[in-house]
C-alpha positions as CSV (number, residue, x, y, z in Angstrom):
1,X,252.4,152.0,51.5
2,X,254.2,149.6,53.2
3,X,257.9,150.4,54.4
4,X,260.6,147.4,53.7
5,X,263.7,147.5,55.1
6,X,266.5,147.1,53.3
7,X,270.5,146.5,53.9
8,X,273.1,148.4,53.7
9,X,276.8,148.0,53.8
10,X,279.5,150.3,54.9
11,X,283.0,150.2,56.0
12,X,282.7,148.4,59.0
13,X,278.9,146.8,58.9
14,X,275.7,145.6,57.5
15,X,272.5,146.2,58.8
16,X,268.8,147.2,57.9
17,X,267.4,150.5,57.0
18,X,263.7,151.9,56.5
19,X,263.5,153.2,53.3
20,X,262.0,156.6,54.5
21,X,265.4,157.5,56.4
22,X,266.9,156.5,52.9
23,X,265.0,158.7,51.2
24,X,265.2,161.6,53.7
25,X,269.1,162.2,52.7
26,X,270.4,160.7,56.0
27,X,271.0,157.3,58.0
28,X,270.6,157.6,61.3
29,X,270.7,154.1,61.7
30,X,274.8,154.4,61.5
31,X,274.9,155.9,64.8
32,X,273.2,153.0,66.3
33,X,275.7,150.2,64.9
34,X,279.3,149.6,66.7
35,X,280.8,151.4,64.1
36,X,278.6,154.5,64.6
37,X,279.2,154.5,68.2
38,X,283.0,154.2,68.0
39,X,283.3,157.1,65.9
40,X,281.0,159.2,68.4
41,X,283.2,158.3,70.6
42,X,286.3,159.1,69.0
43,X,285.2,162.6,68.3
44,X,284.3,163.1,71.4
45,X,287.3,161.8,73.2
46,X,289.9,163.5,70.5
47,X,288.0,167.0,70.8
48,X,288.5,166.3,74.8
49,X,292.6,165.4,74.0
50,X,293.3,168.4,71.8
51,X,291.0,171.4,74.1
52,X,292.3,170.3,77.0
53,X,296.1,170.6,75.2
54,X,295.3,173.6,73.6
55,X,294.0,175.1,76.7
56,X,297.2,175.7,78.3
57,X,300.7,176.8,76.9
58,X,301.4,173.4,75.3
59,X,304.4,175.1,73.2
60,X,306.8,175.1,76.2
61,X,306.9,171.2,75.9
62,X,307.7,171.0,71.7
63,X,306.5,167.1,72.1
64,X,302.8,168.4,72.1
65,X,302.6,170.0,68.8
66,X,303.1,166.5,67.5
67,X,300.1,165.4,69.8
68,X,298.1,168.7,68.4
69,X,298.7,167.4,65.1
70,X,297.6,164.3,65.1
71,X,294.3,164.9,67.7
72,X,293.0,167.6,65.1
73,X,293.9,165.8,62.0
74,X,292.3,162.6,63.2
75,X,289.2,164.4,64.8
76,X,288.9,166.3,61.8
77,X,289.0,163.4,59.3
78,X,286.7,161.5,61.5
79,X,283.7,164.5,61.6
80,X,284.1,164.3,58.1
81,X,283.7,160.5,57.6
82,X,280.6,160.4,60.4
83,X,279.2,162.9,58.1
84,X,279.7,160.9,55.1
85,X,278.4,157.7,56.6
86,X,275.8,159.2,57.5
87,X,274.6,161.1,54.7
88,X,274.9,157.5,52.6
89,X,277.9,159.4,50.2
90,X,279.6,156.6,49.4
91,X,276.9,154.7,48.1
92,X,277.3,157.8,45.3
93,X,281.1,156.5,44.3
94,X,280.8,152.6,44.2
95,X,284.3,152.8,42.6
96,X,285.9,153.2,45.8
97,X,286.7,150.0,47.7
98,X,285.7,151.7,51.2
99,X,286.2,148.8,53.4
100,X,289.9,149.0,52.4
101,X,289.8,153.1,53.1
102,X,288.4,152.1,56.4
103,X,290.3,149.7,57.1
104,X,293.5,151.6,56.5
105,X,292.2,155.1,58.2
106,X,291.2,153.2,61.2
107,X,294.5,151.0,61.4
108,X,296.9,154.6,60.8
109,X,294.6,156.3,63.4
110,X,295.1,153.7,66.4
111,X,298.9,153.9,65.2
112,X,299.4,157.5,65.1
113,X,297.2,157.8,68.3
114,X,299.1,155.4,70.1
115,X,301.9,157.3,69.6
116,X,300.8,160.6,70.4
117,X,299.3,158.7,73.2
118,X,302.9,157.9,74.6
119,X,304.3,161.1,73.7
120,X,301.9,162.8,75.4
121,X,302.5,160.3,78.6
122,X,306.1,160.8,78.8
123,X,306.0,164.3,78.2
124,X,303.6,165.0,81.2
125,X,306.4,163.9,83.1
126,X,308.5,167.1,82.0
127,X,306.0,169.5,83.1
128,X,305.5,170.5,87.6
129,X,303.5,168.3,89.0
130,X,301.9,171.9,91.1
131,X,300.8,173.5,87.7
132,X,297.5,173.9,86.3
133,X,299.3,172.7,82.8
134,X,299.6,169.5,85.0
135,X,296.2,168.4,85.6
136,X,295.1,169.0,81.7
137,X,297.9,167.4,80.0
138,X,297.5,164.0,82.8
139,X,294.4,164.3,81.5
140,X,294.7,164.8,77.8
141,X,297.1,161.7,78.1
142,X,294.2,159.7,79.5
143,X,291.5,161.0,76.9
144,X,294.2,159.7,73.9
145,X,294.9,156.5,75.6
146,X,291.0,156.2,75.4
147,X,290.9,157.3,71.6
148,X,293.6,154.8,70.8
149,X,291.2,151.8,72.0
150,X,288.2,153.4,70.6
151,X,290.3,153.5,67.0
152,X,291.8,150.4,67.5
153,X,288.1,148.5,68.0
154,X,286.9,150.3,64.8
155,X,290.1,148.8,63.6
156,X,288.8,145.5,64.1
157,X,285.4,145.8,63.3
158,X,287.2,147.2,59.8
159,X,289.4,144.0,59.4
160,X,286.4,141.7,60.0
161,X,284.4,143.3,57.4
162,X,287.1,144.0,55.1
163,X,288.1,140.3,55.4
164,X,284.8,139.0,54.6
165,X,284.2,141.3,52.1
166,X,287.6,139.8,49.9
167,X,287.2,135.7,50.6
168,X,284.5,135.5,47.7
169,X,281.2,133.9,47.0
């Protein structure tokens, strides 16, 4: 039997999948698409903000729970999307206008991130430049700075697709 590919849409793209990877329970095909990539990115950059915050004694500077917060939450909430994307789960709930939902987690994640980004900049500052705290939260503010674009391009990608999506036929 011959294998057709056919399209599918998601939050952020279209492109072609083989029907077997369809029927397998998974769509690997994601990964490969900017969309896909981004969010790789994403959780790897965010898990990088929030271990190498959590790695040292973060609560003397109070500004870093905030960063905490919103590295976790966002990482979090973007494992669990990648998975769903992934698996093809929202095909399962067509009432759901997902490009909206992706436009608007995308848009509040660069946001958030960008603050936590600048938090976590100016807060660096409080800390002595000799300390091993130092050298993780310079880096941790580098790693978010990094997440905002990465959020902010799927933010993009989000808008164009949402955007084309609502003009009609």
């Amino acid at each position: 039997m011959e294998e057709r590919p056919r399209t599918i849409s998601t939050t952020s793209s279209t492109y072609a999948v083989s029907f077997s990877s369809a029927v397998m329970g998974y769509d690997k095909a994601f990964l490969r698409t900017p969309p896909g990539l981004l969010m790789v990115a994403e959780i790897v950059f965010g898990l990088l903000v929030w271990a190498l915050i959590a790695g040292t004694e973060y609560f003397a500077v109070s500004a870093f729970g905030w960063v905490m917060f919103v590295a976790v939450f966002y990482w979090v909430l973007t494992v669990f999307l990648l998975i769903f994307y992934i698996t093809a789960a929202y095909t399962k709930i067509p009432q759901v206008p997902w490009t909206t939902v992706g436009l608007c987690f995308n848009a509040s994640a660069a946001l958030f991130y960008l603050i936590a980004s600048i938090v976590d900049a100016v807060s660096v500052k409080q800390a002595a430049q000799g300390s091993l705290n130092y050298n993780n939260w310079a880096a941790s503010s580098f790693f978010a700075f990094i997440v905002t674009l990465c959020y902010s391009g799927n933010t993009f990608l989000s808008f164009q697709t949402w955007r084309s999506k609502d003009e009609g036929p």
